[in-house]
Biopython code that builds the backbone (N, CA, C, O; Angstrom):
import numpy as np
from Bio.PDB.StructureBuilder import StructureBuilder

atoms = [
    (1, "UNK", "N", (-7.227, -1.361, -11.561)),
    (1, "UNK", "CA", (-6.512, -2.143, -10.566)),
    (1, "UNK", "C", (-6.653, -3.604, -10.948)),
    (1, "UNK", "O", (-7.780, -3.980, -11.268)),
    (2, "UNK", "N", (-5.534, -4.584, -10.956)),
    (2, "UNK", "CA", (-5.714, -5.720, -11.536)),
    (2, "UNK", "C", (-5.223, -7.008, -10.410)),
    (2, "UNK", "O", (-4.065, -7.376, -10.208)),
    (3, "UNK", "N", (-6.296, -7.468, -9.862)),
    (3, "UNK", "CA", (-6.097, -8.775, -9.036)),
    (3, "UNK", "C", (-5.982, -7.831, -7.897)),
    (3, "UNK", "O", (-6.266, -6.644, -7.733)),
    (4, "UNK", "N", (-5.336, -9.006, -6.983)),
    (4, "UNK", "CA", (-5.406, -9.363, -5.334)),
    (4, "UNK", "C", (-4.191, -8.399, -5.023)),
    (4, "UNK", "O", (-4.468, -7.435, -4.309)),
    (5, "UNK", "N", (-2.854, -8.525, -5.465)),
    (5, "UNK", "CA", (-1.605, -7.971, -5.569)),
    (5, "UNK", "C", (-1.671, -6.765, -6.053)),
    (5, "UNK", "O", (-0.577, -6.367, -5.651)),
    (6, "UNK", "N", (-2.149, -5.819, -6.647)),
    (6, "UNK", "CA", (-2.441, -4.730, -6.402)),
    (6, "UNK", "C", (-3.448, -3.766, -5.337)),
    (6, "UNK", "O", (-3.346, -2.701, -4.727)),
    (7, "UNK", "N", (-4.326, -4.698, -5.502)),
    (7, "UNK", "CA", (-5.111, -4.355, -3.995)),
    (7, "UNK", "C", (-5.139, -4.122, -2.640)),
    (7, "UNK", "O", (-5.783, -3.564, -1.752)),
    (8, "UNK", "N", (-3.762, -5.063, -2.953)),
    (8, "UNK", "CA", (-3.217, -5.511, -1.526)),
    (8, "UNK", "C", (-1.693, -4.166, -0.928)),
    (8, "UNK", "O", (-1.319, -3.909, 0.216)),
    (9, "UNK", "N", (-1.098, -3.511, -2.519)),
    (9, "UNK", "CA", (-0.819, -2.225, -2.583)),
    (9, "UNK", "C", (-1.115, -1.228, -2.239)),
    (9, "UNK", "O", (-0.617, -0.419, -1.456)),
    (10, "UNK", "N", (-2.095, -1.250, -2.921)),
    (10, "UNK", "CA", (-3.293, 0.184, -2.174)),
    (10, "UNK", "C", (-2.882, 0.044, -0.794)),
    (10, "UNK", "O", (-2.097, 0.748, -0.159)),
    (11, "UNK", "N", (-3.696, -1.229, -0.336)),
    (11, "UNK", "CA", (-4.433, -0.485, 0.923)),
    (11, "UNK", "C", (-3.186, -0.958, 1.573)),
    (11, "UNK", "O", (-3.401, -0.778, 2.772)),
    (12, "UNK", "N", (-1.990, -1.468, 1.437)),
    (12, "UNK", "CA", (-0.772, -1.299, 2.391)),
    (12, "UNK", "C", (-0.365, -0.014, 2.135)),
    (12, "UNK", "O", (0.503, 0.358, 2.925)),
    (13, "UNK", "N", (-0.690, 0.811, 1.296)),
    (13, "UNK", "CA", (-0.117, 1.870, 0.922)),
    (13, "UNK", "C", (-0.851, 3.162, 1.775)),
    (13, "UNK", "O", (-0.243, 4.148, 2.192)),
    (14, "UNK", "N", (-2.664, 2.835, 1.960)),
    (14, "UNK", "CA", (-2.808, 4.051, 2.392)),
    (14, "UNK", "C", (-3.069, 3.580, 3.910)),
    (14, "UNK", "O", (-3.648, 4.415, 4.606)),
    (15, "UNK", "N", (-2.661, 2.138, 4.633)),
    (15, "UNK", "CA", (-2.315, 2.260, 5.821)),
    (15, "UNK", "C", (-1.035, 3.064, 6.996)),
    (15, "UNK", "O", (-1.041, 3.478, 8.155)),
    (16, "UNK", "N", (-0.058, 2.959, 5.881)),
    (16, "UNK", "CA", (0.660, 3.221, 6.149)),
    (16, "UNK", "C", (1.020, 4.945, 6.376)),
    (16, "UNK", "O", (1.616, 5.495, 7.302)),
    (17, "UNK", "N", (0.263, 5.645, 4.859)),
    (17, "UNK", "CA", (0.816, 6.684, 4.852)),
    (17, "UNK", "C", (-0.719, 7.267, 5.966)),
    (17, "UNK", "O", (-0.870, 8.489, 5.953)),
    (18, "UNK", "N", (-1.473, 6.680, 6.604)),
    (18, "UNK", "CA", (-2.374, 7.120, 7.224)),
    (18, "UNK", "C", (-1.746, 6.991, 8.884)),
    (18, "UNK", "O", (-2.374, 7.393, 9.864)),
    (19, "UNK", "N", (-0.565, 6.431, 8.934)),
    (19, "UNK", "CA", (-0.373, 6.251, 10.154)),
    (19, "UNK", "C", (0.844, 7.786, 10.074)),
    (19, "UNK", "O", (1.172, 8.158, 11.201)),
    (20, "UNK", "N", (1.366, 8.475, 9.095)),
    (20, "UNK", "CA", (2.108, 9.142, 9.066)),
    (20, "UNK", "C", (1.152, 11.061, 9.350)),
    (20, "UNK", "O", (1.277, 11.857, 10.281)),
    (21, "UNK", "N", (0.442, 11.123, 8.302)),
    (21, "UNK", "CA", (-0.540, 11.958, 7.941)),
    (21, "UNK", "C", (-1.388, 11.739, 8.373)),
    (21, "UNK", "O", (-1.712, 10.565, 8.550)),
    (22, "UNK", "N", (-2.332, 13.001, 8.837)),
    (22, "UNK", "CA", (-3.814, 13.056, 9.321)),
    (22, "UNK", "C", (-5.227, 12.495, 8.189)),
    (22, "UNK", "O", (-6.290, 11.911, 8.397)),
    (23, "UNK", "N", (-4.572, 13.011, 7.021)),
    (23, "UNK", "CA", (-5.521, 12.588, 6.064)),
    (23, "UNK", "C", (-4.344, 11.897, 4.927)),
    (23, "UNK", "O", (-3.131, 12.013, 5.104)),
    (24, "UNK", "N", (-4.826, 11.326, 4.003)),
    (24, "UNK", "CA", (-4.645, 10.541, 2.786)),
    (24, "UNK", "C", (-5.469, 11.085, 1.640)),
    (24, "UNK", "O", (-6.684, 11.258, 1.737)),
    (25, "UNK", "N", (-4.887, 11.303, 0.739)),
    (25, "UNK", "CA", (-5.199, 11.578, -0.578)),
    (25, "UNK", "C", (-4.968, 10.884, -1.923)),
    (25, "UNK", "O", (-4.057, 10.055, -1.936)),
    (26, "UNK", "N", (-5.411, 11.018, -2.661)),
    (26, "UNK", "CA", (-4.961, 9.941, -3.787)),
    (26, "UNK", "C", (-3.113, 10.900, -4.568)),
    (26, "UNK", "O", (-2.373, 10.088, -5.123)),
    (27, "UNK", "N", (-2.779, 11.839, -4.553)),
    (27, "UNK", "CA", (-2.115, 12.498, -4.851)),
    (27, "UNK", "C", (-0.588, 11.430, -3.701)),
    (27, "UNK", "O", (0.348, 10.847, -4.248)),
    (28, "UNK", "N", (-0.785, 11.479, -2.281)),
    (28, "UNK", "CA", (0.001, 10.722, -1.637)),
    (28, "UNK", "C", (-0.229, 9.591, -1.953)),
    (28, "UNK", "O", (0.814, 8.967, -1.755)),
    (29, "UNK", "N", (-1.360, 8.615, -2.524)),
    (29, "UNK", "CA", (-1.026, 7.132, -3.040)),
    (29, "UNK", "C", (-0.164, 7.439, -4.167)),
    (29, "UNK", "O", (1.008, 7.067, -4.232)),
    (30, "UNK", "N", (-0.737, 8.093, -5.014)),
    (30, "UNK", "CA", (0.496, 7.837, -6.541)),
    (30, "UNK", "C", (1.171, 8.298, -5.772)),
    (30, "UNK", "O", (1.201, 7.380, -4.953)),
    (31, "UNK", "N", (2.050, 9.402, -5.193)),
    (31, "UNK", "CA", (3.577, 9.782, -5.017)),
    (31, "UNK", "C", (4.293, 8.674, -4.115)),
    (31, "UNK", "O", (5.508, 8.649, -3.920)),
    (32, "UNK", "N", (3.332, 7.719, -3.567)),
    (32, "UNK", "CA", (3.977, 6.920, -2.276)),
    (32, "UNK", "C", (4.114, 5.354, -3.313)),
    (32, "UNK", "O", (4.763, 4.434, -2.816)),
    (33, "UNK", "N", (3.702, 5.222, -4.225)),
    (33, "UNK", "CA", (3.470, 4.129, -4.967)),
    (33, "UNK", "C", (4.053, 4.189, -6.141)),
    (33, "UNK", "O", (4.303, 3.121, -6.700)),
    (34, "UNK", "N", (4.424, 5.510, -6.822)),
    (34, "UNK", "CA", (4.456, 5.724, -8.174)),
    (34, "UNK", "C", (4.020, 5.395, -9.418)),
    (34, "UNK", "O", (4.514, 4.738, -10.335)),
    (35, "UNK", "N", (3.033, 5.959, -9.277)),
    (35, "UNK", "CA", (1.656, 5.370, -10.322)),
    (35, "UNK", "C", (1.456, 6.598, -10.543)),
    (35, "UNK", "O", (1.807, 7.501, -9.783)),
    (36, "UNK", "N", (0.746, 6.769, -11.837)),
    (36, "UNK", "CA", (0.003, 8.054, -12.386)),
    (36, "UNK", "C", (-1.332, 8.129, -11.526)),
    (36, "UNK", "O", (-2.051, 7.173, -11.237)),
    (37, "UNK", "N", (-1.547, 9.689, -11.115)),
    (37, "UNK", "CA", (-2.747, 9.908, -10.860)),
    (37, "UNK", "C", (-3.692, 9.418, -10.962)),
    (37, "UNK", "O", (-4.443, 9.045, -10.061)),
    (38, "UNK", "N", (-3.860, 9.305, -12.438)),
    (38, "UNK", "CA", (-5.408, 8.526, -13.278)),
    (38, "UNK", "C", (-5.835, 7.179, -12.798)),
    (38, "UNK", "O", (-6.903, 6.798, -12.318)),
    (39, "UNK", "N", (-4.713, 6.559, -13.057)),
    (39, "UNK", "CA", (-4.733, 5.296, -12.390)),
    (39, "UNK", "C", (-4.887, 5.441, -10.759)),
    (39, "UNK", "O", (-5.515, 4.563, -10.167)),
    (40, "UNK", "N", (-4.430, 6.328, -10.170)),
    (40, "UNK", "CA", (-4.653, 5.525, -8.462)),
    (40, "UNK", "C", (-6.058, 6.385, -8.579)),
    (40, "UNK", "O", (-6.611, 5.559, -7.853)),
    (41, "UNK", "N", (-6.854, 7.090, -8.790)),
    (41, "UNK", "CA", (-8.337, 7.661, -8.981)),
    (41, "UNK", "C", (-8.863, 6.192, -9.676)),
    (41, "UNK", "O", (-9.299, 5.457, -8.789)),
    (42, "UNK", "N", (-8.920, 5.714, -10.728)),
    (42, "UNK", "CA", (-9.545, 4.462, -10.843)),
    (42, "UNK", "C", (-9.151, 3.070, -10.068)),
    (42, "UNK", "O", (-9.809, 2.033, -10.147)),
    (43, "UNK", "N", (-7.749, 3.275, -9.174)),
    (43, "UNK", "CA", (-7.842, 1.909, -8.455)),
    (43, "UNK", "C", (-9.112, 2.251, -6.912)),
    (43, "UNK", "O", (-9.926, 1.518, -6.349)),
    (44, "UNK", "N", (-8.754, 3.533, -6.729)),
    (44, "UNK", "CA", (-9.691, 4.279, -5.282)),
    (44, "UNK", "C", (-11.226, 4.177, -5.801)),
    (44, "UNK", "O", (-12.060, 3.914, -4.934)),
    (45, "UNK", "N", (-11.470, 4.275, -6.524)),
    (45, "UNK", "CA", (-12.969, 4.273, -7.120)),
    (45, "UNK", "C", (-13.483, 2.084, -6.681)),
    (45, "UNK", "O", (-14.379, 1.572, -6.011)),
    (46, "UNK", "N", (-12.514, 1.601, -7.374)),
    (46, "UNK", "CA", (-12.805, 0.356, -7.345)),
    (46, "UNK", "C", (-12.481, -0.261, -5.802)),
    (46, "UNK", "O", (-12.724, -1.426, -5.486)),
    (47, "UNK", "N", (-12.092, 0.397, -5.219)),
    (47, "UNK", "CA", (-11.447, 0.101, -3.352)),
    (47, "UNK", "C", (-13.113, 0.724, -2.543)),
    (47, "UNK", "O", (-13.848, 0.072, -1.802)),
    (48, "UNK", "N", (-13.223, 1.589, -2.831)),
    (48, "UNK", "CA", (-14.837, 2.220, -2.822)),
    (48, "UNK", "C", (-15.517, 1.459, -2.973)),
    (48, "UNK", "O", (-16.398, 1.175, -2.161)),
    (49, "UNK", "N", (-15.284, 0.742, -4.321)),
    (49, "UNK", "CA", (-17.042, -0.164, -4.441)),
    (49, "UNK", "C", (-16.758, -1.740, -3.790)),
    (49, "UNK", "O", (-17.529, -2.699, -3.813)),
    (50, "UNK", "N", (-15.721, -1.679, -3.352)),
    (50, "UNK", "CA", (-15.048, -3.157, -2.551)),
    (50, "UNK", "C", (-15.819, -3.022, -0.960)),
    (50, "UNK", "O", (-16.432, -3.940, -0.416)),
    (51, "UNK", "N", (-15.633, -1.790, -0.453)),
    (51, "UNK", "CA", (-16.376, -1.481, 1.019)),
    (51, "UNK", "C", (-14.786, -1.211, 1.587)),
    (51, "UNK", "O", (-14.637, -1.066, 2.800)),
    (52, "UNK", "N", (-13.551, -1.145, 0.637)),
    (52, "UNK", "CA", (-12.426, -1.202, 1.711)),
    (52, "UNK", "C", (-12.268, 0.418, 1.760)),
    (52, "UNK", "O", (-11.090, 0.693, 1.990)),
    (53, "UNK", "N", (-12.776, 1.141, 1.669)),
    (53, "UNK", "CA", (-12.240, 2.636, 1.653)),
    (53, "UNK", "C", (-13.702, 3.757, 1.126)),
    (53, "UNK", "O", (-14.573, 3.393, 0.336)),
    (54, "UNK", "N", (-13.656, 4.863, 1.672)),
    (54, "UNK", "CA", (-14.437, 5.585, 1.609)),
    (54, "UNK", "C", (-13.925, 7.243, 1.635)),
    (54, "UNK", "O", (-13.009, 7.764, 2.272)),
    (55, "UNK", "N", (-14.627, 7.664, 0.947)),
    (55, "UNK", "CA", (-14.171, 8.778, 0.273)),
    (55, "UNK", "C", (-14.808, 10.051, 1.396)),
    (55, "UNK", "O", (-15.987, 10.379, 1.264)),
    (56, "UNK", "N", (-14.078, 10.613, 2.313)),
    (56, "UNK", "CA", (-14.654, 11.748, 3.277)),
    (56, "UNK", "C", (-14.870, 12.976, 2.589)),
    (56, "UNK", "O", (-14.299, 13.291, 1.545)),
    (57, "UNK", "N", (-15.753, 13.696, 3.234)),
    (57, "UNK", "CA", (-16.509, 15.553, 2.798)),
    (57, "UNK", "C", (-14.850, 16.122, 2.227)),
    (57, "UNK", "O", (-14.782, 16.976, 1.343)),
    (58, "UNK", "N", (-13.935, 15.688, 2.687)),
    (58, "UNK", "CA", (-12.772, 16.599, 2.504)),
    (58, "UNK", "C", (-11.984, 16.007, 1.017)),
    (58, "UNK", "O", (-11.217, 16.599, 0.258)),
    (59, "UNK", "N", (-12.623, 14.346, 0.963)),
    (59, "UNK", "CA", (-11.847, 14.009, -0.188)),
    (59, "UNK", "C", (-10.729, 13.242, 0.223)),
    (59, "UNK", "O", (-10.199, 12.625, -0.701)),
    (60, "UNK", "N", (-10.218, 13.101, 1.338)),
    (60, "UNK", "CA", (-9.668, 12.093, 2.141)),
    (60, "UNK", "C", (-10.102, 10.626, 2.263)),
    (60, "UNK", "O", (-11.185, 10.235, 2.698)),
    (61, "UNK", "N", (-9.147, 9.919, 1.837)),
    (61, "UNK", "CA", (-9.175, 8.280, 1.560)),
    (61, "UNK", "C", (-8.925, 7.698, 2.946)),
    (61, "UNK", "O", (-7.811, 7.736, 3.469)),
    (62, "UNK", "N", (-10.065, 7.124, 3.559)),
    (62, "UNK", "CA", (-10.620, 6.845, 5.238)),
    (62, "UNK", "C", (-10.521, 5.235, 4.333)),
    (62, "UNK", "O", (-11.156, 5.013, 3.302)),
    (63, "UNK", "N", (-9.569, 4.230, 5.014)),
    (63, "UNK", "CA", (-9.819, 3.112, 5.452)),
    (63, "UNK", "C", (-11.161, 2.889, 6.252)),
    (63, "UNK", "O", (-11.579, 3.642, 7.132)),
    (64, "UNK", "N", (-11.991, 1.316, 5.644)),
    (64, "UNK", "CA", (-13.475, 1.373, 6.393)),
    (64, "UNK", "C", (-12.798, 0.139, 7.610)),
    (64, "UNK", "O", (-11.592, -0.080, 7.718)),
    (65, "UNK", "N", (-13.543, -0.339, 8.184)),
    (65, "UNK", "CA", (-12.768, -1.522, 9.184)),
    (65, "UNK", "C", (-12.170, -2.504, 8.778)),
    (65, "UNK", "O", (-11.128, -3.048, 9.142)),
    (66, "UNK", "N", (-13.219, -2.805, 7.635)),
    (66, "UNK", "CA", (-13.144, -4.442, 6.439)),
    (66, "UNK", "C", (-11.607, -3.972, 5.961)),
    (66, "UNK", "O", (-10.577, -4.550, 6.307)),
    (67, "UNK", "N", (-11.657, -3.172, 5.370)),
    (67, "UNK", "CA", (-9.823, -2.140, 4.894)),
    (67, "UNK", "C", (-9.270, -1.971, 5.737)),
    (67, "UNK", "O", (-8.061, -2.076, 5.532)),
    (68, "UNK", "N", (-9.547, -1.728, 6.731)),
    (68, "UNK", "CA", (-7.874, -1.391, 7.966)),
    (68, "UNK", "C", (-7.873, -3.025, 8.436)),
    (68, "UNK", "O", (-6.665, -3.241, 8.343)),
    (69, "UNK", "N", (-8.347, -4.049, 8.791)),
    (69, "UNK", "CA", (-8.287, -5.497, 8.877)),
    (69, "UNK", "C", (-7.498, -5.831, 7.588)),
    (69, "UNK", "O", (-6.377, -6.300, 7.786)),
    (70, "UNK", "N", (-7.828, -5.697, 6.496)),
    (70, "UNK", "CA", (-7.102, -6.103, 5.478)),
    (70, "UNK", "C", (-5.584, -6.204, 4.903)),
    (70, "UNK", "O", (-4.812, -7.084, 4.521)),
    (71, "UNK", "N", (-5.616, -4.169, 5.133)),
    (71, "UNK", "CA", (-4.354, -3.580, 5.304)),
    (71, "UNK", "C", (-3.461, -4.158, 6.284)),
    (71, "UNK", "O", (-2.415, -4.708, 5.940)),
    (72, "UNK", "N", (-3.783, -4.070, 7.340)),
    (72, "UNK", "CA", (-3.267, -4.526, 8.503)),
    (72, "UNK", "C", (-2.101, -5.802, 8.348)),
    (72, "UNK", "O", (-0.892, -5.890, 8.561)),
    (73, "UNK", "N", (-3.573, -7.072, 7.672)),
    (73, "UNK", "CA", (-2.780, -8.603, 7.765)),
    (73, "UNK", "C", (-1.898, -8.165, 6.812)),
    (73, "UNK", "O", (-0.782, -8.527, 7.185)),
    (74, "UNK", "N", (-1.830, -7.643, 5.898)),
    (74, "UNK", "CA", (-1.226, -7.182, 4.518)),
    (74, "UNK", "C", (0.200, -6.816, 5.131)),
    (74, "UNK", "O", (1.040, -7.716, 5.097)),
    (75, "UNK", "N", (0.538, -5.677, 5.649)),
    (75, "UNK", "CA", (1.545, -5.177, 6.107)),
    (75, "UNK", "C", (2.069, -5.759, 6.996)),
    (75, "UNK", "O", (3.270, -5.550, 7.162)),
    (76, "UNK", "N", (1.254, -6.850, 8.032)),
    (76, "UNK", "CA", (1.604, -7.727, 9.240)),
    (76, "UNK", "C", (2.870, -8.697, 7.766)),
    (76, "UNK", "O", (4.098, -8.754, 7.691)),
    (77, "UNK", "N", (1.941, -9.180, 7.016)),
    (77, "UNK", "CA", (2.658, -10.397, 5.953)),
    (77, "UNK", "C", (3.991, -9.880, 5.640)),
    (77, "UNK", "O", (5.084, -10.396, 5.876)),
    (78, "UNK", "N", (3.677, -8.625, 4.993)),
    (78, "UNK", "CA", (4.881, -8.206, 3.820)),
    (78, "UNK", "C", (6.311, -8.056, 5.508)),
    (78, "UNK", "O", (7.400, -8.608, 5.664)),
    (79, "UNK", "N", (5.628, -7.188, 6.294)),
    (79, "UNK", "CA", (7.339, -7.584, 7.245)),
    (79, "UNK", "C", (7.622, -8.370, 7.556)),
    (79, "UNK", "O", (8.846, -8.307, 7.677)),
    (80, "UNK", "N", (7.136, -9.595, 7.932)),
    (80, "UNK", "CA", (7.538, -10.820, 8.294)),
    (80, "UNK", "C", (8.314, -11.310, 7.406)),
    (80, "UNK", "O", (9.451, -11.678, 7.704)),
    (81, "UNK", "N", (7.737, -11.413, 5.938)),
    (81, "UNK", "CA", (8.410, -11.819, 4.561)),
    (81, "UNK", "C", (9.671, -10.945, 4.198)),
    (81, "UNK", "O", (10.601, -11.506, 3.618)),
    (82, "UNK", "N", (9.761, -9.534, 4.522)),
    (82, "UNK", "CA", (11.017, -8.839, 4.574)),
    (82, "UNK", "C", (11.735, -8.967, 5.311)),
    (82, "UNK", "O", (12.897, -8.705, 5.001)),
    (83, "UNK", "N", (11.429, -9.456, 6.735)),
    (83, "UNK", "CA", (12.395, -9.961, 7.727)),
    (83, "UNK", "C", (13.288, -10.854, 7.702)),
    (83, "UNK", "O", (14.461, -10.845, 8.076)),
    (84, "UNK", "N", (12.168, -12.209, 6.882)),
    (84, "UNK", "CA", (12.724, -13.478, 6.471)),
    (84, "UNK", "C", (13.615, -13.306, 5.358)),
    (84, "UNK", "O", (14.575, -14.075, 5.409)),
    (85, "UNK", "N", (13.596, -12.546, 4.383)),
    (85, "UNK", "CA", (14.047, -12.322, 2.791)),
    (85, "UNK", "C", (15.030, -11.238, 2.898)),
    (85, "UNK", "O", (14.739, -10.052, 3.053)),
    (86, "UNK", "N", (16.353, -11.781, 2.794)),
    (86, "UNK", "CA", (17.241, -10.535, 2.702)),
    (86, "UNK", "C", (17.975, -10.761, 1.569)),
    (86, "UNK", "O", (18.966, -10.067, 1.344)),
    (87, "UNK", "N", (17.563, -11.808, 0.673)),
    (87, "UNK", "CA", (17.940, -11.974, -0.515)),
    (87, "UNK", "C", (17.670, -11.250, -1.847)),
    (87, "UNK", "O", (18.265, -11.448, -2.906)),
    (88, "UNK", "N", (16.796, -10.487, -1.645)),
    (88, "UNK", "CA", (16.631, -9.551, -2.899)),
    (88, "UNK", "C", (15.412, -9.359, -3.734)),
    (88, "UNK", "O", (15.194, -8.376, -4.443)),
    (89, "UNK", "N", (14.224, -10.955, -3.496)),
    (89, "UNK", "CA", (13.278, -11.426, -4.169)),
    (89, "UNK", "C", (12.089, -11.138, -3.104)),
    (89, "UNK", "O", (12.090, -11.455, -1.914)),
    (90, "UNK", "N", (10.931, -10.364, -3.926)),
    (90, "UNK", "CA", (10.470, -9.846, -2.703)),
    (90, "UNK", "C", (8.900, -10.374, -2.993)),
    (90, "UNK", "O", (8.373, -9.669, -3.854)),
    (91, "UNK", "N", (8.329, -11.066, -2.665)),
    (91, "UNK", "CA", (6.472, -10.977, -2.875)),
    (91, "UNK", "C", (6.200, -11.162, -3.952)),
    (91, "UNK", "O", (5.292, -10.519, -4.478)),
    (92, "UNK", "N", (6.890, -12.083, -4.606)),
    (92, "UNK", "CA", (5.898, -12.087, -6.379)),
    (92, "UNK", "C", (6.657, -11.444, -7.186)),
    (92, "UNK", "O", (6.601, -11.784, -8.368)),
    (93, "UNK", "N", (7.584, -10.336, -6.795)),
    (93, "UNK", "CA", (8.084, -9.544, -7.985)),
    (93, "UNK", "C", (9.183, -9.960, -8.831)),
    (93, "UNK", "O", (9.474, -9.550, -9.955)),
    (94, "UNK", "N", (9.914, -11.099, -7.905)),
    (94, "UNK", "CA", (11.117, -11.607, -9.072)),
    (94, "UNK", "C", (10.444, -11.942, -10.272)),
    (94, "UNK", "O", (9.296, -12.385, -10.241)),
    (95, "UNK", "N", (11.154, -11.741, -11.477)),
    (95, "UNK", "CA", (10.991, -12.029, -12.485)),
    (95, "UNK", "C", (9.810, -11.702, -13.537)),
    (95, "UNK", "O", (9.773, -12.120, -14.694)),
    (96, "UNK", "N", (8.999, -11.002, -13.009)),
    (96, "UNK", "CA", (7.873, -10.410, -13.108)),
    (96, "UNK", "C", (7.858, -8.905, -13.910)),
    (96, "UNK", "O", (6.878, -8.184, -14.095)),
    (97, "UNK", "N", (9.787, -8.585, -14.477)),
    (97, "UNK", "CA", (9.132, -7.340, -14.554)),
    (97, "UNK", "C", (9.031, -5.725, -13.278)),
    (97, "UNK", "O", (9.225, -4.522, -13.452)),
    (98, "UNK", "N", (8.804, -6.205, -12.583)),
    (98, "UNK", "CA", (8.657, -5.528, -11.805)),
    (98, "UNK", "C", (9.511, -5.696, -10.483)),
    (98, "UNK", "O", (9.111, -5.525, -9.332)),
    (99, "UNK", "N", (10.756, -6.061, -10.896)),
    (99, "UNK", "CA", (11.476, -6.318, -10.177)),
    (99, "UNK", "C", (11.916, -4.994, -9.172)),
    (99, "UNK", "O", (11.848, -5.011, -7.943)),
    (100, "UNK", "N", (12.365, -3.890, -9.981)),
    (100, "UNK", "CA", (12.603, -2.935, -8.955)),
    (100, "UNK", "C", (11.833, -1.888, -8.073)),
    (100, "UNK", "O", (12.138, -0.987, -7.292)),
    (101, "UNK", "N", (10.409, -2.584, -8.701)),
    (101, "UNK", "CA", (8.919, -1.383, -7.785)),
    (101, "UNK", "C", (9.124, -2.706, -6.441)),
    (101, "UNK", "O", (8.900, -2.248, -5.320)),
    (102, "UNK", "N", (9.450, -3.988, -6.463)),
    (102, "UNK", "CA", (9.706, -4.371, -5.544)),
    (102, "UNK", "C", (10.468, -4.200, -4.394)),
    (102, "UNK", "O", (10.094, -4.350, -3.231)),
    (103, "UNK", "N", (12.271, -3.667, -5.070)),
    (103, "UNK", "CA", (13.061, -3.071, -4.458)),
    (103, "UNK", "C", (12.631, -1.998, -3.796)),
    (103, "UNK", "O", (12.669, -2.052, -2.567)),
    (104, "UNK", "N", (12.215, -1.000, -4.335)),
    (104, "UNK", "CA", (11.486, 0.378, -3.516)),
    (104, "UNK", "C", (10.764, -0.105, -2.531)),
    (104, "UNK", "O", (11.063, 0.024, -1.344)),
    (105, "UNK", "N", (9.395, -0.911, -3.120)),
    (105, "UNK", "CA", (8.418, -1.514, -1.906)),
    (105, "UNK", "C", (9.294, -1.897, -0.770)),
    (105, "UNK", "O", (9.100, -1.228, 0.245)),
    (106, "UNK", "N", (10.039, -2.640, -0.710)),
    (106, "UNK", "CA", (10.998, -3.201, 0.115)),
    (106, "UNK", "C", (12.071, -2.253, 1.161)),
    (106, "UNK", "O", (12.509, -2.571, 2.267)),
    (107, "UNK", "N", (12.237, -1.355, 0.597)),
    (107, "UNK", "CA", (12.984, -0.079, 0.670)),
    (107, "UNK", "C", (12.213, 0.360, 1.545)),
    (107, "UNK", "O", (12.493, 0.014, 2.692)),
    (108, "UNK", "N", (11.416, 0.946, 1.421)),
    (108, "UNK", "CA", (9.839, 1.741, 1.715)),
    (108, "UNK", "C", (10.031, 1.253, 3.456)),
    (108, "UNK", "O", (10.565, 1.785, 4.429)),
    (109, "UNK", "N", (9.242, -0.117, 3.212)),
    (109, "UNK", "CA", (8.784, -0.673, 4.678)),
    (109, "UNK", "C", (9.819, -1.107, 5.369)),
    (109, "UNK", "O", (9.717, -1.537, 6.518)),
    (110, "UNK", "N", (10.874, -1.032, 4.737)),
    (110, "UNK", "CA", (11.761, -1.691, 5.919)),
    (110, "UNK", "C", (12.248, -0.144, 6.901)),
    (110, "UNK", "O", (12.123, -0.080, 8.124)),
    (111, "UNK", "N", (12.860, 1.114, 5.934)),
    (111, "UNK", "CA", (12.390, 2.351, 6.608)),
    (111, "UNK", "C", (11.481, 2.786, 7.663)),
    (111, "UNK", "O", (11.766, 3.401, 8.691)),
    (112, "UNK", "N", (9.948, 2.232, 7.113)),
    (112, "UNK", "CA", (9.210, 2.385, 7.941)),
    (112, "UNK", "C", (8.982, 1.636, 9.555)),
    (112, "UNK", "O", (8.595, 2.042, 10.651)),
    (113, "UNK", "N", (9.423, 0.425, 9.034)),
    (113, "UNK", "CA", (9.760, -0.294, 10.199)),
    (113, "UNK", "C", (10.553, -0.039, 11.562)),
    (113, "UNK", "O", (10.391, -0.248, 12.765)),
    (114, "UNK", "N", (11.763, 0.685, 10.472)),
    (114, "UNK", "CA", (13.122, 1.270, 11.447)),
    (114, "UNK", "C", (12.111, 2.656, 12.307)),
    (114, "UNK", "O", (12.108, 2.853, 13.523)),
    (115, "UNK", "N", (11.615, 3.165, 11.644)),
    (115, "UNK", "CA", (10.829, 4.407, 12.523)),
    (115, "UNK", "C", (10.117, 4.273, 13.277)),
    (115, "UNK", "O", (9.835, 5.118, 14.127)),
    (116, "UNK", "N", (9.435, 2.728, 13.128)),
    (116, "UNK", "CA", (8.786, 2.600, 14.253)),
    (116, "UNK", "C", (8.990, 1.800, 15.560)),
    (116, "UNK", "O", (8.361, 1.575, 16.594)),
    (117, "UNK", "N", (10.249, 1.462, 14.972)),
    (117, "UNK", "CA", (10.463, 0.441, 16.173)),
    (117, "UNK", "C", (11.792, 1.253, 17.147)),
    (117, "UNK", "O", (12.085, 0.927, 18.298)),
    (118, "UNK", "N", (12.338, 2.154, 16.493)),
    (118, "UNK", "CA", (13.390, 2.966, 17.272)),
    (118, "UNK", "C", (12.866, 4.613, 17.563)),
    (118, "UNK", "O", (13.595, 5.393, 18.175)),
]
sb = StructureBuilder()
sb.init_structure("model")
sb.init_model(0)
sb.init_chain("A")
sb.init_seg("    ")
for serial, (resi, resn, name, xyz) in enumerate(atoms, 1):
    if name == "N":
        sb.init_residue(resn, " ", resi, " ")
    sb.init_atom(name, np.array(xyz, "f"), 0.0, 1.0, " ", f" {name:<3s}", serial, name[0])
structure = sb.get_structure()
């Protein structure tokens, strides 16, 4: 996992799919993120030794408080910034390359948004 901006992935990632599902798995981070397995097992290992996440008897990825606070402002940010931004450029990702994991990201929460607010 590399820097703040991926970190900040994760755990918007397994807030979210924790508000959907009873449990979280690393199998639903890569499929919700699209990342290889391997990789979201070594970003969860390093979210572990952060204090933001903890690994339950079942193997279920439990946000700790320090992580659901985190997640939280995280996902509070990114809709506000999608609310404001209907231009196309989303959080860092123009030009970066990673222009269209932005589009999805973007995709993603604004969906999620619509579900929760209707």
């Amino acid at each position: 996992m590399d820097g703040d901006k991926s970190r900040e992935d994760y755990l918007e990632a397994i807030l979210v799919l924790s508000k959907k599902n009873e449990t979280v798995r690393n199998v639903d981070i890569a499929a919700y993120l699209g990342f290889a397995a391997p990789s979201v097992s070594i970003a969860i290992k390093k979210l572990a030794q952060e204090k933001y996440i903890f690994i339950d008897d079942n193997k279920a990825v439990v946000l700790t408080p320090k992580g659901r606070l985190k997640a939280e402002q995280i996902y509070e940010r990114h809709l506000v910034l999608t609310l404001i931004d209907g231009a196309g450029c989303f959080q860092g990702y123009c030009g970066t390359g990673r222009l269209q994991a932005g589009a999805r990201f973007k995709r993603r929460i604004l969906q999620q948004d619509k579900e929760l607010l209707f």
